[in-house]
C-alpha positions in Angstrom: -25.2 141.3 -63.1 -22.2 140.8 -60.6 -21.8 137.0 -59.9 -22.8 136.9 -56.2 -21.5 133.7 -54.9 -21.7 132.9 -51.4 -19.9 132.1 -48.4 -17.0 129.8 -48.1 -17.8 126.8 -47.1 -16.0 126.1 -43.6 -13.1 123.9 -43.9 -14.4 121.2 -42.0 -17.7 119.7 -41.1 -18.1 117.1 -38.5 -20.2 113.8 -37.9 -21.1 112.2 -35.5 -20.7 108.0 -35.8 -21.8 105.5 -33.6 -19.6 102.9 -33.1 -21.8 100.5 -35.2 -21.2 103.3 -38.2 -17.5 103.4 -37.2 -16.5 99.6 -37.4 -19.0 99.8 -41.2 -17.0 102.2 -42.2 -14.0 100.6 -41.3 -14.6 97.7 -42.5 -16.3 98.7 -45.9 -15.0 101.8 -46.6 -18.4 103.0 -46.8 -21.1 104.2 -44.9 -25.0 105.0 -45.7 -25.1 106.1 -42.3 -27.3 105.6 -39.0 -31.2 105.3 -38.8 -32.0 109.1 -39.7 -29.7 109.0 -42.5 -30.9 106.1 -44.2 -34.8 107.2 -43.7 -33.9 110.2 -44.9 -31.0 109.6 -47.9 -28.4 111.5 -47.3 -25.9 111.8 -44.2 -25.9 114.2 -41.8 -23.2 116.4 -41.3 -22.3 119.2 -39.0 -20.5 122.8 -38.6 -18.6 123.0 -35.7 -20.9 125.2 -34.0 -23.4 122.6 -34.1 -21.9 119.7 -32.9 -22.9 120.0 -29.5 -26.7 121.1 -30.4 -26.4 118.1 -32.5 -25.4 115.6 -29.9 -27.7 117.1 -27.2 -31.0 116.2 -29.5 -29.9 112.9 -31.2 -27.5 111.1 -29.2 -28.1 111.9 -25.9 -26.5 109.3 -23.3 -24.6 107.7 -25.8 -21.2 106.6 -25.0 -20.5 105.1 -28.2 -19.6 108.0 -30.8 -17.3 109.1 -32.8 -16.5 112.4 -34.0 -15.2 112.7 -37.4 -14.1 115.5 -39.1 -13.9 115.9 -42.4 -12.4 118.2 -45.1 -14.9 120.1 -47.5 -12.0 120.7 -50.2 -11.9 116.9 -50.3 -16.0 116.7 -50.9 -17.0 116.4 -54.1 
């Protein structure tokens, strides 16, 4: 059998911090995340194409975010 692997992964993926998150992270160097991500464990992350899809359903009206993007060859 041929190993099949699959796509790349992109090399960024974005999330989307309040400014609550932003000043924990900053000051921790940490996160767990918002509400969703702590209810669910694990953080949410998006592609780029989902970014706005993402904001439009979760954070609409907010005026407090962040958009970070991160490296995937840096994820381990």
């Amino acid at each position: 059998m041929a190993n099949q692997a699959g796509p790349a992964p992109p090399a960024f993926v974005y999330r989307i911090s309040t400014a609550d998150e932003w000043a924990e992270l900053q000051g921790a160097g940490a996160t767990l995340g918002g509400d969703l991500d702590r209810s669910t464990g694990c953080i949410h992350l998006s592609d780029l194409n989902q970014v706005k899809m993402t904001l439009k359903n979760f954070f609409l009206g907010r005026n407090d975010l962040y958009l970070l993007q991160i490296d995937t060859s840096k994820m381990g």
